[in-house]
C-alpha positions in Angstrom: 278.3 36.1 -67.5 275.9 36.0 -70.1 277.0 34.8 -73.3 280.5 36.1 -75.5 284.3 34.8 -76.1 284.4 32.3 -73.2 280.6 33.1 -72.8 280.3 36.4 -73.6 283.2 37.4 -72.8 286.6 37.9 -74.2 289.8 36.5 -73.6 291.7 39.1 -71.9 289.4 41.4 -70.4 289.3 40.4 -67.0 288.9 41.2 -63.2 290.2 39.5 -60.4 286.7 40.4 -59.0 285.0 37.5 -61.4 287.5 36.0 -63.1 285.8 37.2 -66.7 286.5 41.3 -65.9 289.1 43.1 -64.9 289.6 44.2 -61.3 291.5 43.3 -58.1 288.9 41.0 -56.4 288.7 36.8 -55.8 286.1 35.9 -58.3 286.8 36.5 -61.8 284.2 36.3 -64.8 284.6 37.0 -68.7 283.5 40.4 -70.3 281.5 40.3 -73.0 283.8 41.7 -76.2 283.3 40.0 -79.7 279.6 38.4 -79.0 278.2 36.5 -76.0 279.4 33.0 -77.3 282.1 34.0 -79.4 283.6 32.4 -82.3 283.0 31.9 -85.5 280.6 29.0 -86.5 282.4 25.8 -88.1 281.6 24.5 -91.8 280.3 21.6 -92.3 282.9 18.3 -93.1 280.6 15.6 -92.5 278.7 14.0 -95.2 275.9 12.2 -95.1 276.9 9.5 -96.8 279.9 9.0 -93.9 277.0 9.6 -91.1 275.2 6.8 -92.5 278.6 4.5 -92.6 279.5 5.5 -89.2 276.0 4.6 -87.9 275.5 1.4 -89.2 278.9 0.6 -88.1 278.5 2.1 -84.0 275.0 -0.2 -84.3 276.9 -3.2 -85.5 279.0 -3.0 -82.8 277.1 -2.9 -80.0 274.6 -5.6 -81.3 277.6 -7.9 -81.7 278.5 -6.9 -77.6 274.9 -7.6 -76.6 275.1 -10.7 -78.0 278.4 -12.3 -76.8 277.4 -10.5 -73.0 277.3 -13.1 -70.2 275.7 -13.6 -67.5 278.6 -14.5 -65.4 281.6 -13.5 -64.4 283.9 -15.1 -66.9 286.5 -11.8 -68.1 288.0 -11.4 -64.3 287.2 -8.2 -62.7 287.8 -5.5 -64.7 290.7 -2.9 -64.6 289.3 0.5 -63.0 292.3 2.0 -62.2 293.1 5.7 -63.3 289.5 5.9 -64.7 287.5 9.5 -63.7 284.3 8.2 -61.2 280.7 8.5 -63.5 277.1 9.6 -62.5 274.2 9.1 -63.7 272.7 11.5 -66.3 269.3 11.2 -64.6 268.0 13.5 -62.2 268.5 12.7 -58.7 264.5 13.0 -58.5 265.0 14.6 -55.5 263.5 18.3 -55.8 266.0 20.6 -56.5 264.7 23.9 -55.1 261.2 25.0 -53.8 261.4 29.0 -54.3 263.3 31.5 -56.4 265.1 34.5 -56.5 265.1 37.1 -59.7 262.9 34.2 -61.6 265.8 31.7 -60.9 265.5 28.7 -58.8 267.5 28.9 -55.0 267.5 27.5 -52.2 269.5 24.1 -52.4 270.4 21.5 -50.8 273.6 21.5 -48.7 274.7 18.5 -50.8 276.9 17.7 -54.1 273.5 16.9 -55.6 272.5 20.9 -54.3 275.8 22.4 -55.9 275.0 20.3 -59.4 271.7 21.6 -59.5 272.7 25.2 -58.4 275.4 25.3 -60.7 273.6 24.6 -64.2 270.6 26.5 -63.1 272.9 29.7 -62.6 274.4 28.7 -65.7 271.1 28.7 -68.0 270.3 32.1 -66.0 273.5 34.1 -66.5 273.1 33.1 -70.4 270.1 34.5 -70.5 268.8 38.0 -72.5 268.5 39.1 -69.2 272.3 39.7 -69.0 271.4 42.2 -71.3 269.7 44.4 -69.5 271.1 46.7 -66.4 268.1 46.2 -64.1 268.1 42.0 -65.5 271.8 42.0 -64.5 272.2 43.7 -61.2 269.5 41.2 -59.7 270.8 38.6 -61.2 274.4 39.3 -59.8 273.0 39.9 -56.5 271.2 36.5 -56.3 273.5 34.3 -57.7 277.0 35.4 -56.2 278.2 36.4 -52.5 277.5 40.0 -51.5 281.6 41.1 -51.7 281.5 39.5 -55.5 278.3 41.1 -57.0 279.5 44.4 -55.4 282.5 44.4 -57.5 281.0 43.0 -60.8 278.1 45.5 -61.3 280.9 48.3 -62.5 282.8 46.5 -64.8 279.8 44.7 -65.8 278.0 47.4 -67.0 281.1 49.0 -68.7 281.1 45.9 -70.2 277.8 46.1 -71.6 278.0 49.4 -73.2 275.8 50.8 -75.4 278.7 50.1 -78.0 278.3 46.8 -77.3 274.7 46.1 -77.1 274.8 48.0 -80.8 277.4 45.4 -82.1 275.0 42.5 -80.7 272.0 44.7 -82.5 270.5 45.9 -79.6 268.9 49.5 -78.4 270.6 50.8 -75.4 268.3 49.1 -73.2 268.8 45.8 -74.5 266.0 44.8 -76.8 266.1 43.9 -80.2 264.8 45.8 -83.2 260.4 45.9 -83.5 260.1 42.3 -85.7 263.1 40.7 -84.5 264.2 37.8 -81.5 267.4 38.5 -79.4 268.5 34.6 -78.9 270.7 33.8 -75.7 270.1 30.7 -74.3 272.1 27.7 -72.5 271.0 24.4 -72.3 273.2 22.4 -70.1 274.2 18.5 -71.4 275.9 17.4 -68.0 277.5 18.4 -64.6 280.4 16.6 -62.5 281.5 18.1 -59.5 285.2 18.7 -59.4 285.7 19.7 -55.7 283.6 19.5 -52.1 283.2 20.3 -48.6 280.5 21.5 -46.5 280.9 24.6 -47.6 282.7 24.7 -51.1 282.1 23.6 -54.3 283.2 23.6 -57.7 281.1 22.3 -60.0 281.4 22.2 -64.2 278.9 22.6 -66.2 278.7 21.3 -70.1 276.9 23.2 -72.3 275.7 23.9 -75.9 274.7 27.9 -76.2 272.7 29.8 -78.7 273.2 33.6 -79.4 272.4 35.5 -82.4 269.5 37.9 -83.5 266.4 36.3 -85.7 264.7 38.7 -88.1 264.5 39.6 -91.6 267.0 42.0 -91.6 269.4 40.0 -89.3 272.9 40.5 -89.8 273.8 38.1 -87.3 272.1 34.6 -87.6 271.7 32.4 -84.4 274.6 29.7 -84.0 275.3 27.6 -81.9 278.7 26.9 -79.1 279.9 24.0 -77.1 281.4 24.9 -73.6 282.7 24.6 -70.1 281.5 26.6 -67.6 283.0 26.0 -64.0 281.9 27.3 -61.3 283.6 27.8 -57.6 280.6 28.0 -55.3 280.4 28.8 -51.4 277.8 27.9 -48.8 276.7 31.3 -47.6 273.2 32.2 -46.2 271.7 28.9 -47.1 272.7 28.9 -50.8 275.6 28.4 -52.9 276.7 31.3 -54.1 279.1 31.8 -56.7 282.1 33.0 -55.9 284.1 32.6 -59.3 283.5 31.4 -62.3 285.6 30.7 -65.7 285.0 28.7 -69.4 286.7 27.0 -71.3 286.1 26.2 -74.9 284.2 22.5 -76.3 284.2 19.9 -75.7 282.7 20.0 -79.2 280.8 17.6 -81.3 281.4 17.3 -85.0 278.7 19.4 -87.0 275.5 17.0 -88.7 274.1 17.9 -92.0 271.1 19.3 -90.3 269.1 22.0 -92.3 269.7 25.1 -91.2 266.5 27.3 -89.9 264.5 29.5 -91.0 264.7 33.1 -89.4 261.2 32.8 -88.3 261.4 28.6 -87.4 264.3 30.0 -85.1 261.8 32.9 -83.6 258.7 30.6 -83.6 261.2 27.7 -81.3 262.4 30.3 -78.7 259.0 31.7 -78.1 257.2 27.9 -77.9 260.1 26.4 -76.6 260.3 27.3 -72.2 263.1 26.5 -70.4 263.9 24.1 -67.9 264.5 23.9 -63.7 267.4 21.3 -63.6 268.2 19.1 -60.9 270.8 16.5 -60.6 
């Protein structure tokens, strides 16, 4: 759950219990093993000369459709067949929770909208520093997934993040970065769609650009960046969605820009000025 290979987790360590660890349960969930986004960061192919080209030529375009639009119905009806149903990237507007559990949002609506909004809030939470820390964790695991799947993801969760492992990320055994320096983990979710509902199931995926690294002078490991997937098989149980299983999948990934690249301390000033967000679909 928090951030590695897959989201901080690598590719074959694995339970049956979360679907990322190892084990002989029904939900299955990554283990963190080279880093909790995993992979190396791109290089750069873009100019900006192309950017520019590519621009004016995208603008271009859609002035010239504007243009030529009409007003009536004049094309036929147009051909929808095989095409994958849309939503709006708006919030709903309807409130998406009105209390909290371990500092994350709960309490959703029995709804698509509810699972959405559950979804990508649990998301943002389990790739959080939080994850991090054993105290963090185990109330985060036992707020955001059914009683039989945080039971058997504490254990293998914890082996997970051993003290081995926290060193490799440049962390003390409790979690926390070096005196001077910011531990970065953060998701910011770009979009949801709901792949599956009932009543009482759901599974929802949630699109995402992550952030993990360690900012400070003596930083070995710069903060990048990582597109992914995370989806999300979620059950109606005590008035929530709960997770019961989750699993990520790499991208989809936009082509790098020829943005500068931050400062240690513009990276450290952002995350500390910067809150997050409740998100609600």
């Amino acid at each position: 759950m928090s951030l590695g290979d897959d989201h901080g987790y690598g590719d074959s360590a694995r339970t049956d219990a979360s679907g990322e660890y190892g084990g002989t349960g029904t939900t299955r969930t990554r283990l963190p093993e080279s880093g909790p986004y995993g992979g190396a960061r791109r290089g750069r192919s873009s100019s900006r000369s192309l950017v520019t080209v590519v621009g004016v030529v995208v603008l271009l375009i859609a002035a010239i459709a504007f243009a030529n639009r009409g007003d009536g119905d004049s094309g036929g009806a147009p051909d929808t067949a095989d095409k994958p149903d849309t939503a709006p990237t708006a919030a709903s507007g309807t409130d998406p929770v009105k209390s909290s559990t371990a500092g994350v949002p709960t309490g959703y609506s029995q709804s698509e909208q509810g699972a959405q909004s559950a979804a990508t809030n649990y998301a943002v939470a389990l790739g959080s520093t939080g994850m991090f820390r054993k105290a963090d964790r185990h109330a985060l695991l036992d707020a955001l997934f059914t009683r039989d799947a945080a039971a058997r993801l504490k254990g293998p969760m914890d082996q997970a993040y051993s003290t081995g492992f926290l060193d490799s990320m440049g962390l003390d055994e409790n979690g926390d970065p070096p005196e001077g320096s910011t531990f970065v983990s953060r998701v910011s979710p770009m979009g949801t769609t709901v792949e599956e509902y009932t009543d009482t199931t759901a599974k929802v995926a949630v699109w995402y650009v992550g952030l993990i690294g360690m900012s400070g002078e003596r930083s070995t490991d710069p903060v990048t960046s990582t597109w992914k997937t995370w989806t999300f098989d979620l059950s109606w149980t005590d008035g929530d969605w709960k997770i019961v299983e989750d699993a990520q999948t790499d991208g989809p990934a936009p082509v790098p820009g020829d943005d500068r690249a931050a400062t240690s301390d513009e990276i450290s000033k952002a995350i500390e000025e910067y809150g997050g967000f409740t998100y609600a679909r």
